[in-house]
PDB file of N, CA, C and O in Angstrom:
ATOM      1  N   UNK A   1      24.334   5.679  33.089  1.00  0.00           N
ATOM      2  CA  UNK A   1      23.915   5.557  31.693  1.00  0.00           C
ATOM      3  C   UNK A   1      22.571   4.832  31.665  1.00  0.00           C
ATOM      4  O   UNK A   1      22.396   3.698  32.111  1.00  0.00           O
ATOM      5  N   UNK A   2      21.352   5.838  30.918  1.00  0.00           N
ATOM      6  CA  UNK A   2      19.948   4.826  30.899  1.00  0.00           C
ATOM      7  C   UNK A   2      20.293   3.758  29.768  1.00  0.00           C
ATOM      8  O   UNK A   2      21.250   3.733  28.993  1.00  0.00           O
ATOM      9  N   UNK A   3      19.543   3.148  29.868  1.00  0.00           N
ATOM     10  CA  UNK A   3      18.780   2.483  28.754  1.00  0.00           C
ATOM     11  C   UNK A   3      18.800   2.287  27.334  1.00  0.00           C
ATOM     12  O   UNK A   3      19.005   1.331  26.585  1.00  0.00           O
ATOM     13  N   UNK A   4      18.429   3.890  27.164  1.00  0.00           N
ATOM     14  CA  UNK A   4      18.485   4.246  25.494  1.00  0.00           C
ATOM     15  C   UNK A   4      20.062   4.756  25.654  1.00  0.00           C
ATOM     16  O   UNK A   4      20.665   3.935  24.964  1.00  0.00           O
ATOM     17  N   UNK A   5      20.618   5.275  25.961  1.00  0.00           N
ATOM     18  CA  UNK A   5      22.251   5.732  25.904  1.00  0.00           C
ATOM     19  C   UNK A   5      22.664   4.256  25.666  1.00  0.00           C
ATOM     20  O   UNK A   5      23.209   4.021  24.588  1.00  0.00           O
ATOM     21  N   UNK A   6      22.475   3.236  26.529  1.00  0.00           N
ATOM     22  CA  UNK A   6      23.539   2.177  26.215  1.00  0.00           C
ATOM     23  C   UNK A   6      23.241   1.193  24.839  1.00  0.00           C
ATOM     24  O   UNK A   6      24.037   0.384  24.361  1.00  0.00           O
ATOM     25  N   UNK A   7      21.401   1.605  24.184  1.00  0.00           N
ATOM     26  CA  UNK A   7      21.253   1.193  23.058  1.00  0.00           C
ATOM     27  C   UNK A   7      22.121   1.937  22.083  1.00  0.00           C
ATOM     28  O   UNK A   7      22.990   1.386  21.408  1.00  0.00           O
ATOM     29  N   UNK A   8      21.889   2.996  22.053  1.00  0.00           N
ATOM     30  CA  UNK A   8      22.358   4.196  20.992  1.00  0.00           C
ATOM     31  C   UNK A   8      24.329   3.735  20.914  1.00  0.00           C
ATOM     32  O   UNK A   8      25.054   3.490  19.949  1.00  0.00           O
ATOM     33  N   UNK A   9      24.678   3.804  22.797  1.00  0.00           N
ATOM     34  CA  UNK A   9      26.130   2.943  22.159  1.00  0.00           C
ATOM     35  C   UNK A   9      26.607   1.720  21.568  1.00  0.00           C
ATOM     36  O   UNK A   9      27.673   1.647  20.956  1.00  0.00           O
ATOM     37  N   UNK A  10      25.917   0.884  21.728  1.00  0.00           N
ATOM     38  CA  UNK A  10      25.751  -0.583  20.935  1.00  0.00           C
ATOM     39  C   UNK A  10      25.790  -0.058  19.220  1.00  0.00           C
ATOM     40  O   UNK A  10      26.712  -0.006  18.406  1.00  0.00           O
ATOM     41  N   UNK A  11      24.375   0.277  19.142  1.00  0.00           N
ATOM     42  CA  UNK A  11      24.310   0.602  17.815  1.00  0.00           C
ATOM     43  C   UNK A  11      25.467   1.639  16.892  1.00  0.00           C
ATOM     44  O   UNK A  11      25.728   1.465  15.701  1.00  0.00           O
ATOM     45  N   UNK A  12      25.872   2.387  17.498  1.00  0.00           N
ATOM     46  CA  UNK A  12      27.346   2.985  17.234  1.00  0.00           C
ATOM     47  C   UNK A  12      28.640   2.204  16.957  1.00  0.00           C
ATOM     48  O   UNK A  12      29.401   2.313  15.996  1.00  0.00           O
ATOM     49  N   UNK A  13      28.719   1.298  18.147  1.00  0.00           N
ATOM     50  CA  UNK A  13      29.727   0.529  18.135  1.00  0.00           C
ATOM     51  C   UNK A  13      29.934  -0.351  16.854  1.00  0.00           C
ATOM     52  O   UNK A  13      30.870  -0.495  16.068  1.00  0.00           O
ATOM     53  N   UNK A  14      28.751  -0.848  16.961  1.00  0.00           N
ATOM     54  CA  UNK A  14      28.521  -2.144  15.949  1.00  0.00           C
ATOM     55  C   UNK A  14      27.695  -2.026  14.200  1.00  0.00           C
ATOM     56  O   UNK A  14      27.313  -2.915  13.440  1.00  0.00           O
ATOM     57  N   UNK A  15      27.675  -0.435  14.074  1.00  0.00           N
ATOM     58  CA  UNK A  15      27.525   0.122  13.163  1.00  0.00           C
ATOM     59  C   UNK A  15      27.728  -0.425  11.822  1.00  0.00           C
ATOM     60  O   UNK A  15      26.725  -0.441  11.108  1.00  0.00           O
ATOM     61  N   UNK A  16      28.560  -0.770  11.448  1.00  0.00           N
ATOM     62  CA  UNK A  16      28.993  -1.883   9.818  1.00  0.00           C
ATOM     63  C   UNK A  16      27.985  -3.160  10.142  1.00  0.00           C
ATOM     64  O   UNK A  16      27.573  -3.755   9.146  1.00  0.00           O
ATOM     65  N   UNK A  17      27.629  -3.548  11.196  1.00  0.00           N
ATOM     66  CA  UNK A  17      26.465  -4.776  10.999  1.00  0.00           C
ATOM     67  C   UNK A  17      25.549  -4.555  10.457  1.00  0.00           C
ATOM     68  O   UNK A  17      25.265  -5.177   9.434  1.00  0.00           O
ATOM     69  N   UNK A  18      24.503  -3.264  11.129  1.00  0.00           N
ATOM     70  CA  UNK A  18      23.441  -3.101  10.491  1.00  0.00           C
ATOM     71  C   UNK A  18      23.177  -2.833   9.135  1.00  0.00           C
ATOM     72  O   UNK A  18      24.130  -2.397   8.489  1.00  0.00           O
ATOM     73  N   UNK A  19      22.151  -2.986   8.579  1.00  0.00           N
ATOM     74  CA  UNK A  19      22.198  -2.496   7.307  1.00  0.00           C
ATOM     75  C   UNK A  19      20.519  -1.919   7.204  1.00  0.00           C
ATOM     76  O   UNK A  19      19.361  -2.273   7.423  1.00  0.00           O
ATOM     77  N   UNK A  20      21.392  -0.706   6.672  1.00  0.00           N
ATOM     78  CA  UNK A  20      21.028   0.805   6.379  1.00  0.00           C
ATOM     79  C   UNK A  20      19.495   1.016   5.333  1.00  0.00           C
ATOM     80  O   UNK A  20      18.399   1.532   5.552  1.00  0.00           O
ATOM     81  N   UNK A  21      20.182   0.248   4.018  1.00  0.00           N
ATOM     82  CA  UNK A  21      19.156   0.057   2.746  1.00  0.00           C
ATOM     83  C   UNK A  21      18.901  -1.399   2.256  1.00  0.00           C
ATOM     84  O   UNK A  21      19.764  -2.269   2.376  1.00  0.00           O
ATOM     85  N   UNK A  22      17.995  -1.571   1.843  1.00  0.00           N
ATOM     86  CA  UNK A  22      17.812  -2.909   1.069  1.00  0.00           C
ATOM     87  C   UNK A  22      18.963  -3.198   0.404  1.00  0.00           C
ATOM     88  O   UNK A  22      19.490  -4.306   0.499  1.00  0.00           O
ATOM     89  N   UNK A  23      19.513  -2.103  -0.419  1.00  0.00           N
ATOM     90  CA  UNK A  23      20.765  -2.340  -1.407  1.00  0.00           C
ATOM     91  C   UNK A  23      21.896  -2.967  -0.378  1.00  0.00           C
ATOM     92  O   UNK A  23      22.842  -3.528  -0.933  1.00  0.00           O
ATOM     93  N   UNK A  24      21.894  -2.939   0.688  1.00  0.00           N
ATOM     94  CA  UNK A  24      22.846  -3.279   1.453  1.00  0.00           C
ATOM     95  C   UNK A  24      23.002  -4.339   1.915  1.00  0.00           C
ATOM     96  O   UNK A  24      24.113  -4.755   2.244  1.00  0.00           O
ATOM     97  N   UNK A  25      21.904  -5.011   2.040  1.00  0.00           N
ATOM     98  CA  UNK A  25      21.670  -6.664   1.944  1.00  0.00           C
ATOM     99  C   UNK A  25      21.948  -7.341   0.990  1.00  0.00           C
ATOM    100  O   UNK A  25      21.805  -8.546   1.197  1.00  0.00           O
ATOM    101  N   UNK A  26      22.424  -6.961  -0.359  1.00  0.00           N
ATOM    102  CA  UNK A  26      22.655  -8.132  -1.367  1.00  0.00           C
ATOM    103  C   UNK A  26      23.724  -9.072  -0.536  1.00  0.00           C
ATOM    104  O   UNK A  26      24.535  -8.813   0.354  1.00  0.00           O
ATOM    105  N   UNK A  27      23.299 -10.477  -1.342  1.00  0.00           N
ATOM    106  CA  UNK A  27      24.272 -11.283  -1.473  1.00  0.00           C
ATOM    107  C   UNK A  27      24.367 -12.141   0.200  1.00  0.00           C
ATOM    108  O   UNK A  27      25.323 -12.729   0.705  1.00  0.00           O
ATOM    109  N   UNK A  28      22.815 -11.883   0.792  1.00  0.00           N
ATOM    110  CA  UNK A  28      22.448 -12.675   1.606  1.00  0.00           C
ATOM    111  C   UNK A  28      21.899 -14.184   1.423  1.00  0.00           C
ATOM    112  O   UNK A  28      20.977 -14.592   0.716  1.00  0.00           O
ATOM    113  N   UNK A  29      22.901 -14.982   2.421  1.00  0.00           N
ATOM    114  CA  UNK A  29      22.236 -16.226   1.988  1.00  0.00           C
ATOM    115  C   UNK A  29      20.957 -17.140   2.138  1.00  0.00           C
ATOM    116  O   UNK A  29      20.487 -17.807   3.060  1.00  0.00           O
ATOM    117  N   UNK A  30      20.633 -16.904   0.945  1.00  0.00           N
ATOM    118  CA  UNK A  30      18.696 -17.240   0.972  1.00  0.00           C
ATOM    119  C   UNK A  30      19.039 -18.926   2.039  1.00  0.00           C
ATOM    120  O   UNK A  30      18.577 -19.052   3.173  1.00  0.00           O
ATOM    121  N   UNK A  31      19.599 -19.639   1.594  1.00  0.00           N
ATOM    122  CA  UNK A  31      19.263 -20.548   2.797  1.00  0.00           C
ATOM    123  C   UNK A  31      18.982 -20.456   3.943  1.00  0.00           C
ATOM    124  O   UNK A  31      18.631 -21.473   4.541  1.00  0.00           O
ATOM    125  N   UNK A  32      19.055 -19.075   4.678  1.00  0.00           N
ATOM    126  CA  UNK A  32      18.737 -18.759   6.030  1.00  0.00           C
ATOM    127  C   UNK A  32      17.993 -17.575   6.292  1.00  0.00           C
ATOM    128  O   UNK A  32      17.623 -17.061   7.348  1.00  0.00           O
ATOM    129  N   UNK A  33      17.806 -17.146   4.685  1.00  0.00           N
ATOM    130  CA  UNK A  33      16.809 -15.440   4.888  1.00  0.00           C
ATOM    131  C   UNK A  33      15.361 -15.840   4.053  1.00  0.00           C
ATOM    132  O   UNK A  33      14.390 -15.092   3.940  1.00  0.00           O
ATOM    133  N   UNK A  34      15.480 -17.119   3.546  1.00  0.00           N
ATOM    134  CA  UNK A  34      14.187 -16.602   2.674  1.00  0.00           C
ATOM    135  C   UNK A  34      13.058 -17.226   3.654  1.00  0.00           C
ATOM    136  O   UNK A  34      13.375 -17.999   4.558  1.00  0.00           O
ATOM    137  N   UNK A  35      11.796 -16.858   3.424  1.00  0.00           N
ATOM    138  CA  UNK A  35      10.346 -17.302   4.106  1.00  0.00           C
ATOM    139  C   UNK A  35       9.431 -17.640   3.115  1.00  0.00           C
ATOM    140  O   UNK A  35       9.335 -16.927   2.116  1.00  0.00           O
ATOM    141  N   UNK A  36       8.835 -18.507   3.242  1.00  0.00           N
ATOM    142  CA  UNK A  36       8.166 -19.452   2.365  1.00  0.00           C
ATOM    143  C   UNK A  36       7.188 -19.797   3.186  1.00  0.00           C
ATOM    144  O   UNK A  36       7.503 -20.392   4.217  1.00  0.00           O
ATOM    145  N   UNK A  37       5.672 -19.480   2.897  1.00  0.00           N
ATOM    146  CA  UNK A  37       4.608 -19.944   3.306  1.00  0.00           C
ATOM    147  C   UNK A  37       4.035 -21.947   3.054  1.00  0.00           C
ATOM    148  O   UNK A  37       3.239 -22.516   2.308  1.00  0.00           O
ATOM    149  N   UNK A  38       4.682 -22.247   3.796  1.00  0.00           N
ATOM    150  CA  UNK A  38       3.858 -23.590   3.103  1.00  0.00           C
ATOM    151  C   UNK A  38       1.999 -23.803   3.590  1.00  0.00           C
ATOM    152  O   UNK A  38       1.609 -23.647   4.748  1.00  0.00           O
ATOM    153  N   UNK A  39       1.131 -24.156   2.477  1.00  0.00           N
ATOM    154  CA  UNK A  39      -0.393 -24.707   2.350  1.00  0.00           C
ATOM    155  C   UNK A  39      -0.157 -26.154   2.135  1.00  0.00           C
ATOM    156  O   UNK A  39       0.569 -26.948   1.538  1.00  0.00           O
ATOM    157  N   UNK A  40      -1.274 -26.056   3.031  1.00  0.00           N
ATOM    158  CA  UNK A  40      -1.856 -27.886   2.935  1.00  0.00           C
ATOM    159  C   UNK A  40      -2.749 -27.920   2.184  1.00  0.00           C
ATOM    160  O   UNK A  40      -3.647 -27.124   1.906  1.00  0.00           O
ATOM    161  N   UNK A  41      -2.407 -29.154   1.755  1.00  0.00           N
ATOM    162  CA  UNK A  41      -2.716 -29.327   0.395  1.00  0.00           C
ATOM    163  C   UNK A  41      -4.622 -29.571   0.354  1.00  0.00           C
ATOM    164  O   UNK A  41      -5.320 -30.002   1.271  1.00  0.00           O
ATOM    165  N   UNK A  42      -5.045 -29.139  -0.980  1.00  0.00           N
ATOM    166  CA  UNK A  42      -6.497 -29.154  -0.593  1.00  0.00           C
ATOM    167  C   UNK A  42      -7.444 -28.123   0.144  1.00  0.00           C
ATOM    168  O   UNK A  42      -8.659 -28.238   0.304  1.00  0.00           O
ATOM    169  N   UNK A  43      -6.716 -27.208   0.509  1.00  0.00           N
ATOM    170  CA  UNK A  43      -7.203 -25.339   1.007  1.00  0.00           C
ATOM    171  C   UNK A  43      -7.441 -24.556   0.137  1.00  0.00           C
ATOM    172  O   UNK A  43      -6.418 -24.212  -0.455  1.00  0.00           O
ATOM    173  N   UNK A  44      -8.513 -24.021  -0.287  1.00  0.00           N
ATOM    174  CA  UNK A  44      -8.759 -23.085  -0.814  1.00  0.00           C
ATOM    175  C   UNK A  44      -8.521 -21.668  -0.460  1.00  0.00           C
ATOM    176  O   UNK A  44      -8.882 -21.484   0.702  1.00  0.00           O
ATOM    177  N   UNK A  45      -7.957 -20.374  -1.124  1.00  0.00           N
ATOM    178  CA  UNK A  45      -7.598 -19.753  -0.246  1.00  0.00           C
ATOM    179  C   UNK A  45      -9.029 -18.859   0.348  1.00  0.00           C
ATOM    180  O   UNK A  45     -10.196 -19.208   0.172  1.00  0.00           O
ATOM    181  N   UNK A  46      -8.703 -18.011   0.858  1.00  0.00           N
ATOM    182  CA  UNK A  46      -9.932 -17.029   1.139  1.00  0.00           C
ATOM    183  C   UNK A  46      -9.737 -16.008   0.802  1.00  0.00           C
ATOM    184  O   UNK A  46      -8.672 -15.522   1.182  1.00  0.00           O
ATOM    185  N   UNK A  47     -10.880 -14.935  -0.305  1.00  0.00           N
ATOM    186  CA  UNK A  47     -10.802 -13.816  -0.468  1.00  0.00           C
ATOM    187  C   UNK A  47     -11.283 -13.413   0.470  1.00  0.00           C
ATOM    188  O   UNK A  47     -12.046 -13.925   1.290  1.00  0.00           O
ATOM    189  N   UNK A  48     -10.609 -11.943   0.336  1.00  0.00           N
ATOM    190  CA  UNK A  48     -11.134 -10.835   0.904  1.00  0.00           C
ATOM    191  C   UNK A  48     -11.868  -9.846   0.794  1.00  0.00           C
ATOM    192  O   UNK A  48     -12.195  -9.732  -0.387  1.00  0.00           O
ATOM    193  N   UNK A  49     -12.419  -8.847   1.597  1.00  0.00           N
ATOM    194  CA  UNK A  49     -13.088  -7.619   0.614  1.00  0.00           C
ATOM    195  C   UNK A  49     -11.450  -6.702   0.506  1.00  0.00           C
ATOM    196  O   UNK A  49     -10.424  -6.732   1.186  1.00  0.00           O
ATOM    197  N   UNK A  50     -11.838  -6.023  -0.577  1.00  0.00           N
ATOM    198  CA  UNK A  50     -10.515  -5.090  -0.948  1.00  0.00           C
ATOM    199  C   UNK A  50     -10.458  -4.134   0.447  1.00  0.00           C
ATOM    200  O   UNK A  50     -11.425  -4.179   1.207  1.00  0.00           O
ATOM    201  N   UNK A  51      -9.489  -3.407   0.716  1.00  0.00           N
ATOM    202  CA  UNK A  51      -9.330  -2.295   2.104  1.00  0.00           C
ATOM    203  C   UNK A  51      -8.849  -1.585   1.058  1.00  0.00           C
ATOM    204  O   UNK A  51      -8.062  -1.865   0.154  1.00  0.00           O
ATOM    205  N   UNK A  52      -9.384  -0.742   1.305  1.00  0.00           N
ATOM    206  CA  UNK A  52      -9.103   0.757   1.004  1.00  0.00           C
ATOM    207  C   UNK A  52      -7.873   1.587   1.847  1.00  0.00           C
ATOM    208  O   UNK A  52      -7.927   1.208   3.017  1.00  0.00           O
ATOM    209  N   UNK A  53      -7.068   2.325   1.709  1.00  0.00           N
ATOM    210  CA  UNK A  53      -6.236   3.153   2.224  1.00  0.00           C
ATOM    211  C   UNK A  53      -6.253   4.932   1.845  1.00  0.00           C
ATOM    212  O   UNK A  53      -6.622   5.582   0.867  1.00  0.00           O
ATOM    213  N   UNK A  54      -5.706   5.243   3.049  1.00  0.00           N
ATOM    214  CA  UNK A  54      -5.798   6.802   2.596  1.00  0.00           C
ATOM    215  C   UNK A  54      -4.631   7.038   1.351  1.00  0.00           C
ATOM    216  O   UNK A  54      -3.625   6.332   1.422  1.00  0.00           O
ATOM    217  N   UNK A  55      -4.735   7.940   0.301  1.00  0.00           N
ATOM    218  CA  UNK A  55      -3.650   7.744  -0.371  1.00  0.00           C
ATOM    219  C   UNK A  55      -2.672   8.324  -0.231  1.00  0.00           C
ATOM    220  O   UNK A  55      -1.989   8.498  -1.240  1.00  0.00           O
ATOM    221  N   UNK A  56      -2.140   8.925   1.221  1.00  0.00           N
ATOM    222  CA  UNK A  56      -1.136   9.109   1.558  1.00  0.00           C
ATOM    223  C   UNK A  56       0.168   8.141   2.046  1.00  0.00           C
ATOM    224  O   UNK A  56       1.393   8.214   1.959  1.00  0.00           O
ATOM    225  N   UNK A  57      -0.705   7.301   2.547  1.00  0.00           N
ATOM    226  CA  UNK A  57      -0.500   6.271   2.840  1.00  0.00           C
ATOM    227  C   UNK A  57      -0.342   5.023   1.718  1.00  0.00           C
ATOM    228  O   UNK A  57       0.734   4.439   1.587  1.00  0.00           O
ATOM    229  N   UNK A  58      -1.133   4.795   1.191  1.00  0.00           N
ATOM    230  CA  UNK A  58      -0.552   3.891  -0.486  1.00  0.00           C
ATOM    231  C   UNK A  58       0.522   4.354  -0.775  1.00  0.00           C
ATOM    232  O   UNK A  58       1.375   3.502  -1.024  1.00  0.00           O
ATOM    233  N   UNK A  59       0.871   5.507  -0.853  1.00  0.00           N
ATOM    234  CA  UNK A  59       1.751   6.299  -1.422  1.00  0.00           C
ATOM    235  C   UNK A  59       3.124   5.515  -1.058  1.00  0.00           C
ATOM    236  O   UNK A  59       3.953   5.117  -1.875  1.00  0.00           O
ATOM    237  N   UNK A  60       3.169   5.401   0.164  1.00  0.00           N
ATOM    238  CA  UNK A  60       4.146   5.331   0.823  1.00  0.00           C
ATOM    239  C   UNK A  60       4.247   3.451   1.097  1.00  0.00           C
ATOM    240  O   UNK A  60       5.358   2.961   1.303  1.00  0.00           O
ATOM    241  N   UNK A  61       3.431   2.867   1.077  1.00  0.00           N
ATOM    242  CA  UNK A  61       3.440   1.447   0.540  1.00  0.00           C
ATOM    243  C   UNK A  61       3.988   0.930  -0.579  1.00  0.00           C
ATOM    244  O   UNK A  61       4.868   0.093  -0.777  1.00  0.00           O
ATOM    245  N   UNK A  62       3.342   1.546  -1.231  1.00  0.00           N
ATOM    246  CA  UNK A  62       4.163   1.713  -2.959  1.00  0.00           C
ATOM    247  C   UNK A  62       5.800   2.016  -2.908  1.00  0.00           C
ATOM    248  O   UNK A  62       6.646   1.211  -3.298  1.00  0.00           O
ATOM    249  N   UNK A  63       5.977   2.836  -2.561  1.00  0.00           N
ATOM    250  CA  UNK A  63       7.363   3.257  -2.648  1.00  0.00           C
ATOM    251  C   UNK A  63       8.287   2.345  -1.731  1.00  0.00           C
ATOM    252  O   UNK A  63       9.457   2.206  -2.085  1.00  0.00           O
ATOM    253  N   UNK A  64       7.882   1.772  -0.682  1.00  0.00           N
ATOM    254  CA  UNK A  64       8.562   0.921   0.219  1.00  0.00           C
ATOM    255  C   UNK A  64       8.773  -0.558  -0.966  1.00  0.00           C
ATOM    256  O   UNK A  64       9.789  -1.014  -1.489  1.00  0.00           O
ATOM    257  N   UNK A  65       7.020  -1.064  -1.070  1.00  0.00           N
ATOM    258  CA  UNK A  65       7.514  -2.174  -2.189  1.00  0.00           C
ATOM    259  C   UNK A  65       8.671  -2.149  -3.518  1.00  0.00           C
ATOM    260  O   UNK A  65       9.245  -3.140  -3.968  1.00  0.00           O
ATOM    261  N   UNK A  66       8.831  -0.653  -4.015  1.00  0.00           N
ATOM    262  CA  UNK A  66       9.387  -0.820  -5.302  1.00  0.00           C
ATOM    263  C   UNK A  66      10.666  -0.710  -4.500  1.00  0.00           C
ATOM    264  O   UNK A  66      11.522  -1.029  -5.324  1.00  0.00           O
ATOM    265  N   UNK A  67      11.252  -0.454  -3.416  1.00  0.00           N
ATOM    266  CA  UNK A  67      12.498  -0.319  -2.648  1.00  0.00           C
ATOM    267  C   UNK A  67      12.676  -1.843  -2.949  1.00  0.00           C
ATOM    268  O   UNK A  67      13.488  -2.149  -3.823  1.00  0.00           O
ATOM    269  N   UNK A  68      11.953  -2.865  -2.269  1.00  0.00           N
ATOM    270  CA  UNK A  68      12.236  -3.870  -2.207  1.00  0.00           C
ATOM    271  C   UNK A  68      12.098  -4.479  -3.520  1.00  0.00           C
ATOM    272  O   UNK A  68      13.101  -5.076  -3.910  1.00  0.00           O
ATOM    273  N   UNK A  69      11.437  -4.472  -4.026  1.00  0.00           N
ATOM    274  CA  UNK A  69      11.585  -5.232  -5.350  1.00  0.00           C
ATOM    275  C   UNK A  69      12.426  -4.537  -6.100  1.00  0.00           C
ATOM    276  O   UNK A  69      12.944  -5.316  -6.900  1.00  0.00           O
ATOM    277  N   UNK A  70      12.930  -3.151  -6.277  1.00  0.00           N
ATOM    278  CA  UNK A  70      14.285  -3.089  -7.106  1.00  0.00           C
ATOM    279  C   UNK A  70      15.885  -3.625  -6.177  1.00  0.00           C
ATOM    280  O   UNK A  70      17.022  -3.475  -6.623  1.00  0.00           O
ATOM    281  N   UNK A  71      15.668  -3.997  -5.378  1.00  0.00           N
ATOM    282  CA  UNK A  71      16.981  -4.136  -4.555  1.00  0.00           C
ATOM    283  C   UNK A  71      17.196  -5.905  -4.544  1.00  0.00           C
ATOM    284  O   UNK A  71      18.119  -6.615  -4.145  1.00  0.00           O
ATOM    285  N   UNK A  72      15.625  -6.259  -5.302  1.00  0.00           N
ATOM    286  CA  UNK A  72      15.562  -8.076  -5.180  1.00  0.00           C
ATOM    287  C   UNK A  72      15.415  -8.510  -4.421  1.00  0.00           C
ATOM    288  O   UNK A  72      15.933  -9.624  -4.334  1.00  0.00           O
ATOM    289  N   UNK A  73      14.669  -8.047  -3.358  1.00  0.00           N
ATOM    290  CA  UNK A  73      14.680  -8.585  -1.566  1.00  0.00           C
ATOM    291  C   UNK A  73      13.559  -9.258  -1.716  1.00  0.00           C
ATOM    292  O   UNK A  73      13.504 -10.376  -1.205  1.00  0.00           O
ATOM    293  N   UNK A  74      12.491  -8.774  -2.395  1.00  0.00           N
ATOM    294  CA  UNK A  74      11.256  -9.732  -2.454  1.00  0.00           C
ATOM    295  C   UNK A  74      10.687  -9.904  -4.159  1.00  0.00           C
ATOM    296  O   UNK A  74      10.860  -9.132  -5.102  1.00  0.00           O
ATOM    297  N   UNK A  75       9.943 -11.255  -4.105  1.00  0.00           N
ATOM    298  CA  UNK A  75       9.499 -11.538  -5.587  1.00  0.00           C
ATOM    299  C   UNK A  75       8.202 -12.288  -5.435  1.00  0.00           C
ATOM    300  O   UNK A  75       7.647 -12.830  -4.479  1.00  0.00           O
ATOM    301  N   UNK A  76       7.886 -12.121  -6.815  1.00  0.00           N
ATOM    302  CA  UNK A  76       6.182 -12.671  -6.587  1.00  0.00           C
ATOM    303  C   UNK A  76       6.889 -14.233  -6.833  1.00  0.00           C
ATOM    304  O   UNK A  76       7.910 -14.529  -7.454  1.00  0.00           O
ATOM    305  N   UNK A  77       5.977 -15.043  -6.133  1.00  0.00           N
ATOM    306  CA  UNK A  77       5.755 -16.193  -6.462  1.00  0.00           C
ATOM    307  C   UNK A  77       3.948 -16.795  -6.562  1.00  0.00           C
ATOM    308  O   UNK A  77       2.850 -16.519  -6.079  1.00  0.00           O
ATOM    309  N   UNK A  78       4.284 -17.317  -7.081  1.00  0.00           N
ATOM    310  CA  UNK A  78       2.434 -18.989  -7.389  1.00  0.00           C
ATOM    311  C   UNK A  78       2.910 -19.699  -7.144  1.00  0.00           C
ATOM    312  O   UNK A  78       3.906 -20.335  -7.488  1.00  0.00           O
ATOM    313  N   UNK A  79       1.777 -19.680  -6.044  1.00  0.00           N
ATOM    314  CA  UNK A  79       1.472 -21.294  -5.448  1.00  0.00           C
ATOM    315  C   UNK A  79       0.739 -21.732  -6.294  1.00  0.00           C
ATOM    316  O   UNK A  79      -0.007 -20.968  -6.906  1.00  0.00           O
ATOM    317  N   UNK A  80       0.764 -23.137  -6.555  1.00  0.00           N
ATOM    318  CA  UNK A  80       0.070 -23.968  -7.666  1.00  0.00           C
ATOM    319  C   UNK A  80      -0.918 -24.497  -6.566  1.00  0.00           C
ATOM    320  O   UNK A  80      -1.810 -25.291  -6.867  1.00  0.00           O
TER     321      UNK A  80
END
């Protein structure tokens, strides 16, 4: 058995762990999932120049973000 066979059986086996869709993560406990950038205090941030993308590609950025933000996985926050 290579490699990828004994991944592919793991992942079979243990199948109900993974999760599939964002929707499938509710009700994870933010005490150990959320990420939080901390700034020191007194940094200004730095702009950027805007990047451009092909819009096939936005396309598909877009649609990944609204996955996550309708499923509640991610939210805007301000930093003060």
């Amino acid at each position: 058995m290579g490699k990828r066979d004994g991944l592919v059986s793991l992942l079979k086996e243990f199948f109900d762990v993974f999760a599939l869709k964002y929707t499938d993560m509710l009700g994870l406990d933010t005490n150990i999932v959320v990420y939080m950038l901390f700034l020191i205090d007194g940094c200004k941030p730095v702009k950027q120049k805007l990047r451009r993308m092909r819009l096939d590609i936005l396309t598909k950025v877009k649609e990944e973000v609204k996955k996550q933000w309708d499923a509640r996985f991610i939210e805007v926050v301000k930093y003060p």
